[in-house]
RODOFI-438059 format. One record per residue: residue in three letters; z, y, x of N, C-alpha, C in turn. Coordinates in pm, 1 decimal. Each point is the difference from the previous one (the first is absolute). Layout:
<residuo:ALA n.Z:Z n.Y:Y n.X:X ca.Z:Z ca.Y:Y ca.X:X c.Z:Z c.Y:Y c.X:X>;
...
//
This chain:
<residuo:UNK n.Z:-3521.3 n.Y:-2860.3 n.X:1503.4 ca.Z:-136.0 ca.Y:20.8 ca.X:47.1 c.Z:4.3 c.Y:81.4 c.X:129.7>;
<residuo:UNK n.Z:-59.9 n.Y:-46.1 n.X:68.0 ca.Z:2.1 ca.Y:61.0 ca.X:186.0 c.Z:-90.0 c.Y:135.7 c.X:-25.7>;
<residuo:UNK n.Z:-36.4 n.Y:24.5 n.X:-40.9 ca.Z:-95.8 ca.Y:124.3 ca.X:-53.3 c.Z:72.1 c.Y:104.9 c.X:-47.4>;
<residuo:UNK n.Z:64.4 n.Y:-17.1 n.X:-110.7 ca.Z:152.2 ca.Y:85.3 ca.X:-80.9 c.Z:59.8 c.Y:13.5 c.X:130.5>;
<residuo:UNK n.Z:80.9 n.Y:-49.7 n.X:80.0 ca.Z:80.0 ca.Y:-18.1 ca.X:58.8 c.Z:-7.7 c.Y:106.7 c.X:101.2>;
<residuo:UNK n.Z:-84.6 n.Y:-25.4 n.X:33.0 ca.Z:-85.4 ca.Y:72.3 ca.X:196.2 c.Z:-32.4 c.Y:138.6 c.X:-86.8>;
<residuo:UNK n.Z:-25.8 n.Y:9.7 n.X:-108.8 ca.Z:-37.8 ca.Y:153.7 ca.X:-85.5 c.Z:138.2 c.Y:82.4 c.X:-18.2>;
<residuo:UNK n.Z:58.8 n.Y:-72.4 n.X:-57.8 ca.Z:86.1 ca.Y:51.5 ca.X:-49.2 c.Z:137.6 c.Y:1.9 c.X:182.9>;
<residuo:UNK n.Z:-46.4 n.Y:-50.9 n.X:57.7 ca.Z:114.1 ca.Y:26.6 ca.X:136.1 c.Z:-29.3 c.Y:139.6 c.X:122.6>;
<residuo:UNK n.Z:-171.1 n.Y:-15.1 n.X:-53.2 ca.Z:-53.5 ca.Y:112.0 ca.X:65.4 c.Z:12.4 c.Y:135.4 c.X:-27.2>;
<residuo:UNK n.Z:-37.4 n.Y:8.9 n.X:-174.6 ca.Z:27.1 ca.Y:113.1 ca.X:-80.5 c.Z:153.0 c.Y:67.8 c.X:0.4>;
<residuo:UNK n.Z:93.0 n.Y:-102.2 n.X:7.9 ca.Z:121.9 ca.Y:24.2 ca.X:-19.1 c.Z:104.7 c.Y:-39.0 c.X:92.8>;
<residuo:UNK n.Z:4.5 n.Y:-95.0 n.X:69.6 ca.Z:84.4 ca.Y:-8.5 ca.X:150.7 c.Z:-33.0 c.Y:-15.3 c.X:132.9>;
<residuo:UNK n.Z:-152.2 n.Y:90.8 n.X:-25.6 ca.Z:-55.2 ca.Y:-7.7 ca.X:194.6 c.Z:33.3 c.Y:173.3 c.X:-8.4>;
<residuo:UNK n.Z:32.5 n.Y:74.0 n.X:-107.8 ca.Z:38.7 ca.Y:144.7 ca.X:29.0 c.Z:168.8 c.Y:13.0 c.X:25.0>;
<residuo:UNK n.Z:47.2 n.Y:-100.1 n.X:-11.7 ca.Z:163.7 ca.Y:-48.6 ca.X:-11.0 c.Z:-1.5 c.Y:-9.1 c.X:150.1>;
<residuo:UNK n.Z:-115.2 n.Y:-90.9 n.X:16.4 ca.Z:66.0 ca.Y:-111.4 ca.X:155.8 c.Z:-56.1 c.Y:134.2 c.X:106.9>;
<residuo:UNK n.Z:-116.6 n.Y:75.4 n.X:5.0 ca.Z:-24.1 ca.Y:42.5 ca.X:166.3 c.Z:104.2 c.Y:122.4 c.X:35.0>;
<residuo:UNK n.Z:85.1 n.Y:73.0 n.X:-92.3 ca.Z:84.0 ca.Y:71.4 ca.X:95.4 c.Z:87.4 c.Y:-70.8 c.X:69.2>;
<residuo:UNK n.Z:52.6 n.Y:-138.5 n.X:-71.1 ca.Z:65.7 ca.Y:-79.6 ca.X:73.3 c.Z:-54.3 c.Y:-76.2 c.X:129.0>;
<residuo:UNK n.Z:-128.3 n.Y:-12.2 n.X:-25.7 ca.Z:-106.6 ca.Y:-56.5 ca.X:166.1 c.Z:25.4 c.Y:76.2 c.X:63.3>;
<residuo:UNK n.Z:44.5 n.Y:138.1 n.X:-8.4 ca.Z:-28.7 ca.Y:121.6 ca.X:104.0 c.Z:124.0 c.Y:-22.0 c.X:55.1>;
<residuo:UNK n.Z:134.2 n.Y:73.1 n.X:-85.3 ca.Z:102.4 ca.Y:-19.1 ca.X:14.6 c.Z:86.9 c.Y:-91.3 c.X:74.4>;
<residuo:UNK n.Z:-9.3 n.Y:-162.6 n.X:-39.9 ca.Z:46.9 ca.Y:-54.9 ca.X:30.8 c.Z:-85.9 c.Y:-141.5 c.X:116.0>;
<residuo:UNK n.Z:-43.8 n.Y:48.2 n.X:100.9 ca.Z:-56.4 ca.Y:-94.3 ca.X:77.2 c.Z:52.4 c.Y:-121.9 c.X:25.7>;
<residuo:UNK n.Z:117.1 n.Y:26.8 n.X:2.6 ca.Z:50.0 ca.Y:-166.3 ca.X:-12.4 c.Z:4.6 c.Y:-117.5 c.X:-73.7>;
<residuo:UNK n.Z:-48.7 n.Y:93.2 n.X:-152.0 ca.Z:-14.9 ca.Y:-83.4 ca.X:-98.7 c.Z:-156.8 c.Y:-30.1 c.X:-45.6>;
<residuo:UNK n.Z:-120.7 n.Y:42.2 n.X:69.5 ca.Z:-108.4 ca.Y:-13.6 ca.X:-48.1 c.Z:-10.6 c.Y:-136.4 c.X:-24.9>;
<residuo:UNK n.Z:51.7 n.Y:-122.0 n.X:97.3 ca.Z:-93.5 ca.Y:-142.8 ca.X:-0.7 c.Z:56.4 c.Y:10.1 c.X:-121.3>;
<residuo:UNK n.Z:122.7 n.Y:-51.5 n.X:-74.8 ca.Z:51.3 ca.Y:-15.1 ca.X:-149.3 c.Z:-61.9 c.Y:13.3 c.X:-91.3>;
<residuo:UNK n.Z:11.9 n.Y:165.4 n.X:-3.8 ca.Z:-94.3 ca.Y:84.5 ca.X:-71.6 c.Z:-115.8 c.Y:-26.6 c.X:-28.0>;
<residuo:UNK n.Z:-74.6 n.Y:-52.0 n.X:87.7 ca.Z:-129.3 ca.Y:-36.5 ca.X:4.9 c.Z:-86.5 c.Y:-128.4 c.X:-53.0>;
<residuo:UNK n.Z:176.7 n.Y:-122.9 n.X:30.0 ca.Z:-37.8 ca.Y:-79.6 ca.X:0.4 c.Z:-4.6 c.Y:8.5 c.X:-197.7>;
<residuo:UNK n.Z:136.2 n.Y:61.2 n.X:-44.5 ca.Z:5.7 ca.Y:4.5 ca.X:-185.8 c.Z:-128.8 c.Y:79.3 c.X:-18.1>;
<residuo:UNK n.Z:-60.7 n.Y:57.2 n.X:40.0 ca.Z:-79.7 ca.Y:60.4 ca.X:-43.1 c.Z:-112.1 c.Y:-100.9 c.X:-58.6>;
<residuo:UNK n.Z:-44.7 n.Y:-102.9 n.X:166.3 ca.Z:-74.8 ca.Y:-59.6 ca.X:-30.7 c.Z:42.4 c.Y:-161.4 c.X:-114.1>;
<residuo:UNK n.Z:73.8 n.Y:59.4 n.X:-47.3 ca.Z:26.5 ca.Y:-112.0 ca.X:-77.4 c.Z:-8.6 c.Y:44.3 c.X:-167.3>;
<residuo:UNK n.Z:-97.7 n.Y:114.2 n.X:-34.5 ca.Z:-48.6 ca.Y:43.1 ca.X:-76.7 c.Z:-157.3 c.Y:-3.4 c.X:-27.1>;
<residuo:UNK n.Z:-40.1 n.Y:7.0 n.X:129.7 ca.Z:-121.7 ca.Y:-6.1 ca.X:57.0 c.Z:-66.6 c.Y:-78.0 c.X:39.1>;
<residuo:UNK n.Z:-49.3 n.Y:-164.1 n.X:-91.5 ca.Z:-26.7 ca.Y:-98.6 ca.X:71.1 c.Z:-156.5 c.Y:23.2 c.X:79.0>;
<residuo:UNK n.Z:-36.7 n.Y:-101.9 n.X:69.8 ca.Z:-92.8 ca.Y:14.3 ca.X:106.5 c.Z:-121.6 c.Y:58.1 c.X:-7.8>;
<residuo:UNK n.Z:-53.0 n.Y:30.5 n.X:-122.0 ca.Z:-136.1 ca.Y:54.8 ca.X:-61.1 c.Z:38.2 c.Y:140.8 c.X:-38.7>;
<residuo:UNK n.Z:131.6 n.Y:41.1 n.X:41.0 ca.Z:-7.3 ca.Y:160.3 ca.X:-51.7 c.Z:64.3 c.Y:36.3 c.X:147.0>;
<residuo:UNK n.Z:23.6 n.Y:-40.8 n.X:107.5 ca.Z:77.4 ca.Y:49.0 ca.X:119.2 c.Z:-88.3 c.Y:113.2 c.X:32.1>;
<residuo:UNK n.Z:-122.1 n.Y:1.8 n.X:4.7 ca.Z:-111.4 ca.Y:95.2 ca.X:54.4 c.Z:16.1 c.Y:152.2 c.X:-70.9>;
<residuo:UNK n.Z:59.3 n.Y:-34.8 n.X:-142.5 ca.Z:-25.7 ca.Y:106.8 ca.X:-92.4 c.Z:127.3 c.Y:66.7 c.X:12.6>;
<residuo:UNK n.Z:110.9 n.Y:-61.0 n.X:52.2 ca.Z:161.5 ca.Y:57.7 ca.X:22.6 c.Z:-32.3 c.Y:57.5 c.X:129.6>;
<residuo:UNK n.Z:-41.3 n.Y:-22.5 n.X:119.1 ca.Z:-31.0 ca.Y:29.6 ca.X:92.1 c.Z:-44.5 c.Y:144.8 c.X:-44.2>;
<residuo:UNK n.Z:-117.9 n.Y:6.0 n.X:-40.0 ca.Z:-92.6 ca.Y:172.3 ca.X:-48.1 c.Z:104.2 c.Y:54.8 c.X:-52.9>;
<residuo:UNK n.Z:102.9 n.Y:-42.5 n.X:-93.7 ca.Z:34.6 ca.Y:58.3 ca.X:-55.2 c.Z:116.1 c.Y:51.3 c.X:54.6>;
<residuo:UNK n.Z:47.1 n.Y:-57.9 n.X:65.1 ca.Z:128.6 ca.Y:81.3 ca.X:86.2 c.Z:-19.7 c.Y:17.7 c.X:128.8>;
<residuo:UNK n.Z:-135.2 n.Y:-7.1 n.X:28.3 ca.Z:-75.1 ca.Y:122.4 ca.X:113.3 c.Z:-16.2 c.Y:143.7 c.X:-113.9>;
<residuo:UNK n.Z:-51.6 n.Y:34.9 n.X:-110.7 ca.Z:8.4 ca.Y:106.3 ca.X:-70.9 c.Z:116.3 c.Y:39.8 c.X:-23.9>;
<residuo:UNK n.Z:109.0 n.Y:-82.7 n.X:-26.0 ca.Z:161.1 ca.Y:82.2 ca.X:-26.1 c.Z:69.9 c.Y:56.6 c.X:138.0>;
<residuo:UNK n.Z:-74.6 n.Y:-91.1 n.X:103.7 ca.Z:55.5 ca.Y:33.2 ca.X:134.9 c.Z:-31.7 c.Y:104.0 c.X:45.3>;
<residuo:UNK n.Z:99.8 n.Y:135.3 n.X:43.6 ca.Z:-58.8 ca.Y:94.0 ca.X:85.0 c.Z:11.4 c.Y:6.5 c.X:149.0>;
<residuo:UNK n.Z:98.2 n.Y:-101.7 n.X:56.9 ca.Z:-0.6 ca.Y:11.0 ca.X:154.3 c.Z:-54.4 c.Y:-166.9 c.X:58.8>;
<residuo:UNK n.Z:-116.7 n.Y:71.7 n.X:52.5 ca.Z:-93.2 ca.Y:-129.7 ca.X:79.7 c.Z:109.2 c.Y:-88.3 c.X:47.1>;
<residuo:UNK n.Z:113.9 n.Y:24.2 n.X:47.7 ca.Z:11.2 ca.Y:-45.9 ca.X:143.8 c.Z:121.0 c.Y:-128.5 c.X:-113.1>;
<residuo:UNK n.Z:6.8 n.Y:78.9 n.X:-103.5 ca.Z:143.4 ca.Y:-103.6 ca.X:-67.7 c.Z:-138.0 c.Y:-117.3 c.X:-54.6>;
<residuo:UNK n.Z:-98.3 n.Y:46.6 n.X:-60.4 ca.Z:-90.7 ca.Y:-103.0 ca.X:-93.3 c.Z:-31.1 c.Y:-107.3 c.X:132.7>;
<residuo:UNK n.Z:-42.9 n.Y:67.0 n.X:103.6 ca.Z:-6.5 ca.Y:-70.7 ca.X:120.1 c.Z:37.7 c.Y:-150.9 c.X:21.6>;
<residuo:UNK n.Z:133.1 n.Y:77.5 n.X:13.1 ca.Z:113.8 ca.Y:-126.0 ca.X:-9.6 c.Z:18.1 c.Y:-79.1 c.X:-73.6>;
<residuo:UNK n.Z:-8.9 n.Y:47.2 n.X:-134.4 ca.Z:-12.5 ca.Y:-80.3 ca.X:-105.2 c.Z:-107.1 c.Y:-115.5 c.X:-14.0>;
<residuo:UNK n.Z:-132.0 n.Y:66.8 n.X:55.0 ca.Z:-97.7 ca.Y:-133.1 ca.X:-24.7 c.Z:9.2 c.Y:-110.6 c.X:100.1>;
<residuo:UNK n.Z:79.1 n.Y:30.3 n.X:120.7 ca.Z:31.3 ca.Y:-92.7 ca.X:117.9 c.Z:120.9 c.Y:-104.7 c.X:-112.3>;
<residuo:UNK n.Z:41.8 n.Y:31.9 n.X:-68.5 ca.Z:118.3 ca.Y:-70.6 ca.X:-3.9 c.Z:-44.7 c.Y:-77.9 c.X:-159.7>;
<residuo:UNK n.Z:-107.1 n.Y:67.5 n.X:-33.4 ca.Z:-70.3 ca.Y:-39.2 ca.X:-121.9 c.Z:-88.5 c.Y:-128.2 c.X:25.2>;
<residuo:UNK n.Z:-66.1 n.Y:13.5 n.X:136.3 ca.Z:-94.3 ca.Y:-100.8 ca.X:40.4 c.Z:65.2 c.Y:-112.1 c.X:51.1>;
<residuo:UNK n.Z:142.9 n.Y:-22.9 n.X:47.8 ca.Z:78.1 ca.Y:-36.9 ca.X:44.2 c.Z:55.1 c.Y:-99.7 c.X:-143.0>;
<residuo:UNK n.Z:-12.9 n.Y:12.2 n.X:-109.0 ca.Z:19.5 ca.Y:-40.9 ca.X:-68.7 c.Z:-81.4 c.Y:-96.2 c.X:-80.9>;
<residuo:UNK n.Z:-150.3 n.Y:21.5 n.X:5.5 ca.Z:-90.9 ca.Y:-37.5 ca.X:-19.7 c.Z:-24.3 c.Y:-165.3 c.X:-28.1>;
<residuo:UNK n.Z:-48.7 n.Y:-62.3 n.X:-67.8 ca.Z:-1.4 ca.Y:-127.9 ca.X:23.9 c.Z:-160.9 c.Y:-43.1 c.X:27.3>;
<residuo:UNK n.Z:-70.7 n.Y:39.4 n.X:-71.5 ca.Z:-159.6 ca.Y:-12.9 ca.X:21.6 c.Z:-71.9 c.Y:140.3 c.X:-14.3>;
<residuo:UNK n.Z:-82.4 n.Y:-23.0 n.X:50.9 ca.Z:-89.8 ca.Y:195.0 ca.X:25.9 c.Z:-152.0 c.Y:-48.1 c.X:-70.1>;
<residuo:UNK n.Z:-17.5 n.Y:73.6 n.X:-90.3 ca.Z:-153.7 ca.Y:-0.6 ca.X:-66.0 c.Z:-24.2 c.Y:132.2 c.X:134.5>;
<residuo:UNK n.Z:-131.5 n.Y:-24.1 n.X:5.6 ca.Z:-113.8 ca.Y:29.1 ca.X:110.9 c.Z:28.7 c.Y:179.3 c.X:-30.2>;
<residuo:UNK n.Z:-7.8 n.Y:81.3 n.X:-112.7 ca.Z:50.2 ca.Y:120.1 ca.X:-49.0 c.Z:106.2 c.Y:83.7 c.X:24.8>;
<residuo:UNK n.Z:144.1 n.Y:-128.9 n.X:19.7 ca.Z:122.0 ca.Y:16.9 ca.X:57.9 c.Z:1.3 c.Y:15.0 c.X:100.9>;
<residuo:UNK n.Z:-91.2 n.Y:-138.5 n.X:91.4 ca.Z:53.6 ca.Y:29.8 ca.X:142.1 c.Z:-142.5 c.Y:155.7 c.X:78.5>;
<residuo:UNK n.Z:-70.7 n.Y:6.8 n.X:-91.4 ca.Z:-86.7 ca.Y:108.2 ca.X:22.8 c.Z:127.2 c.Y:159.6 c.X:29.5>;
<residuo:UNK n.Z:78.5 n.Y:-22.7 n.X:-84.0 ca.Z:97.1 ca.Y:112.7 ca.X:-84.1 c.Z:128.5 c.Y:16.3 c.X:123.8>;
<residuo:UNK n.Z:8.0 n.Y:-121.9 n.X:53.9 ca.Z:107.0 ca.Y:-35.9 ca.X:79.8 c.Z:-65.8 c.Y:37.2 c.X:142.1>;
<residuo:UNK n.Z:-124.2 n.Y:-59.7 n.X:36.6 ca.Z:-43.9 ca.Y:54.5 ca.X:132.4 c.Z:-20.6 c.Y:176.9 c.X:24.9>;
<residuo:UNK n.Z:-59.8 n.Y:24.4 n.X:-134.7 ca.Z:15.1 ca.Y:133.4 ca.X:42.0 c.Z:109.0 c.Y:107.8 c.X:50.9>;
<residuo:UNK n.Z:128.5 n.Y:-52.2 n.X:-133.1 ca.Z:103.9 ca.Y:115.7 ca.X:94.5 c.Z:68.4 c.Y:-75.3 c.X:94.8>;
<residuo:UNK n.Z:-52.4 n.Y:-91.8 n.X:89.2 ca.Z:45.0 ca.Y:-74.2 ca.X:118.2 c.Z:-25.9 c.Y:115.3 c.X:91.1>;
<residuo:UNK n.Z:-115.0 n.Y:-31.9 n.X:34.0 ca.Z:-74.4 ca.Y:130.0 ca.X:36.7 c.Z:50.6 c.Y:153.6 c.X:7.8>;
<residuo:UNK n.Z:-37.7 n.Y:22.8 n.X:-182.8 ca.Z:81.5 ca.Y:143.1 ca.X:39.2 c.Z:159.0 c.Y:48.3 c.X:34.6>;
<residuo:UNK n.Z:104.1 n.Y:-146.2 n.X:-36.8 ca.Z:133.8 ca.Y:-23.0 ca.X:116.2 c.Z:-70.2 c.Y:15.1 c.X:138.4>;
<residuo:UNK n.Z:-70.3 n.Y:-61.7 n.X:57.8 ca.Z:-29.9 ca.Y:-2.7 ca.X:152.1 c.Z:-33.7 c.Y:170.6 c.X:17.9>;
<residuo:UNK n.Z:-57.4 n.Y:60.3 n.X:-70.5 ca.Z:-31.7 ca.Y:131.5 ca.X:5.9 c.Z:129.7 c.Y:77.4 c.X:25.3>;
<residuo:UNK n.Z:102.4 n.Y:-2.2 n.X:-35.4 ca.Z:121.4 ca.Y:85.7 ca.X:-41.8 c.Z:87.0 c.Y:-33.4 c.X:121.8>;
<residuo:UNK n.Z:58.3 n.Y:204.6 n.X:23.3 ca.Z:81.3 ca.Y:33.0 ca.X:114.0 c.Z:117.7 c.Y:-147.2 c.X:-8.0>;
<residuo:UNK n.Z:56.6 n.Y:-19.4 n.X:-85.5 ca.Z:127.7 ca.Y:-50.6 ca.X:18.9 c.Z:-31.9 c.Y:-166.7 c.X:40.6>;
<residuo:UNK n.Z:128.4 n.Y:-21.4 n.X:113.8 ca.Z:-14.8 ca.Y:-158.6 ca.X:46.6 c.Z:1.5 c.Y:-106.2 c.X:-56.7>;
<residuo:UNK n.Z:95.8 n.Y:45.1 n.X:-132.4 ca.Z:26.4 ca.Y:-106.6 ca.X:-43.2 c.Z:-73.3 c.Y:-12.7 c.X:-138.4>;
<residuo:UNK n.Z:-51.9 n.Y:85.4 n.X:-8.7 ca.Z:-148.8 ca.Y:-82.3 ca.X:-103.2 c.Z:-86.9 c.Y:3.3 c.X:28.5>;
<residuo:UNK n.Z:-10.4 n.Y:17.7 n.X:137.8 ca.Z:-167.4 ca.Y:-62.4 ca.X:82.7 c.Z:66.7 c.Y:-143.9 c.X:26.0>;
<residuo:UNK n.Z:138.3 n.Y:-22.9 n.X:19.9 ca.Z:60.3 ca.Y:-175.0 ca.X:24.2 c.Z:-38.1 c.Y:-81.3 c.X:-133.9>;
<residuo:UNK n.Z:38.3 n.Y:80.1 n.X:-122.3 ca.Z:-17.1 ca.Y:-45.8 ca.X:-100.0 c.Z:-108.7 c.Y:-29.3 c.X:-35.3>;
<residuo:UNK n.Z:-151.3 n.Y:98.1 n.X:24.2 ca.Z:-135.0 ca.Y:-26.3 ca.X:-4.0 c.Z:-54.3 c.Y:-138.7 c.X:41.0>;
<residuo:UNK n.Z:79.2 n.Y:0.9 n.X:139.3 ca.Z:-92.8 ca.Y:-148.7 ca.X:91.1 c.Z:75.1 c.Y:-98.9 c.X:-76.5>;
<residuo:UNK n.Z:130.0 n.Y:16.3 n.X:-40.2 ca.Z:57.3 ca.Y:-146.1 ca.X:-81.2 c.Z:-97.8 c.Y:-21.1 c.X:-67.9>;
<residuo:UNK n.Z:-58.3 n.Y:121.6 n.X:-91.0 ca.Z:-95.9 ca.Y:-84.3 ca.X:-146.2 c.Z:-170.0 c.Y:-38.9 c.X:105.8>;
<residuo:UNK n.Z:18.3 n.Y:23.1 n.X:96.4 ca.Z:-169.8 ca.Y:-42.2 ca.X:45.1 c.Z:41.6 c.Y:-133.6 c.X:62.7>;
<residuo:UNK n.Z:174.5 n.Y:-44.9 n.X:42.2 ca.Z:-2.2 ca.Y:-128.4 ca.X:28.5 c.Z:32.3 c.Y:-108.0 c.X:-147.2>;
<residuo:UNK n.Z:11.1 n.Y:72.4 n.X:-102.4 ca.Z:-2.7 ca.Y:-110.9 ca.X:-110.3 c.Z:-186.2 c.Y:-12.4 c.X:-31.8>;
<residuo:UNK n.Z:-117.6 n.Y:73.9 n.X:34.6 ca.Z:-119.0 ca.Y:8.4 ca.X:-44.9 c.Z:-12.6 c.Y:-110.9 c.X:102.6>;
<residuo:UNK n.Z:30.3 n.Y:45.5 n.X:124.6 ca.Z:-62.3 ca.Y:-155.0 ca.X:112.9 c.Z:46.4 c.Y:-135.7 c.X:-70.2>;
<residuo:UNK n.Z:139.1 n.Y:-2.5 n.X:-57.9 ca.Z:37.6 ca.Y:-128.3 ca.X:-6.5 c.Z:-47.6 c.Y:-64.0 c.X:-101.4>;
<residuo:UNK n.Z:-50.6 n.Y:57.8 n.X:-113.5 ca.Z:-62.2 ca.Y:-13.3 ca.X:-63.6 c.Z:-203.0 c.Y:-51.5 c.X:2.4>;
<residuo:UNK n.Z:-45.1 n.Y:45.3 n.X:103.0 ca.Z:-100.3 ca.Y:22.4 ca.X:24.7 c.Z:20.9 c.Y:-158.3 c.X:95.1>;
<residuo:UNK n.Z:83.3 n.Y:-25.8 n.X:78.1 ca.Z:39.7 ca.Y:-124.4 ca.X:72.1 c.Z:25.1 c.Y:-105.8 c.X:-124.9>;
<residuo:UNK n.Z:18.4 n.Y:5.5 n.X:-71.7 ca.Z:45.0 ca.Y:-107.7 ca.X:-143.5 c.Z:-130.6 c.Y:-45.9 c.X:-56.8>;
<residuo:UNK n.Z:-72.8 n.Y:134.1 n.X:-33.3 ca.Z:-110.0 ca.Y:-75.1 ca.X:-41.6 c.Z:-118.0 c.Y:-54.1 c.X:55.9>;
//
């Protein structure tokens, strides 16, 4: 059941996985990608909140949702609501390379926006 699944990965291996998001930057897409393979498409929104709350440094969750959206296959209107925003607040932030990372996710919203 995708419900059990996404509960029980959140409760118990999204407190496993973010010292390793922090830690190991090289390994987030992986990481991210097993993650979401707990998490089918109707709970991505709720893993998202939820490891924005386990997350304490903006700048790693940051990254994470660039590489999260990056993964994405379809966006309910909520998601890409969720996704434009910390586009944005990436574009806000001192560092270059997640204001680079920001405009990547505002060029997957155009291409998207061009599709339909």
């Amino acid at each position: 059941d995708d419900y059990v699944a996404a509960g029980l990965f959140m409760e118990y291996g999204l407190p496993k996985l973010v010292p390793l998001l922090a830690s190991r930057p090289s390994k987030r897409r992986r990481l991210l990608e097993m993650a979401y393979c707990f998490c089918s498409q109707p709970y991505h929104l709720k893993f998202i909140k939820s490891m924005q709350d386990a997350q304490n440094d903006m700048a790693t969750f940051l990254h994470c949702i660039v590489v999260l959206m990056h993964l994405e296959k379809d966006f309910s209107d909520d998601l890409l609501d969720l996704y434009l925003y910390y586009a944005m607040v990436g574009l806000g932030q001192q560092s270059a390379s997640l204001r680079a990372a920001a405009l990547s996710m505002l060029v997957i919203v155009a291409q998207k926006d061009e599709s339909e």
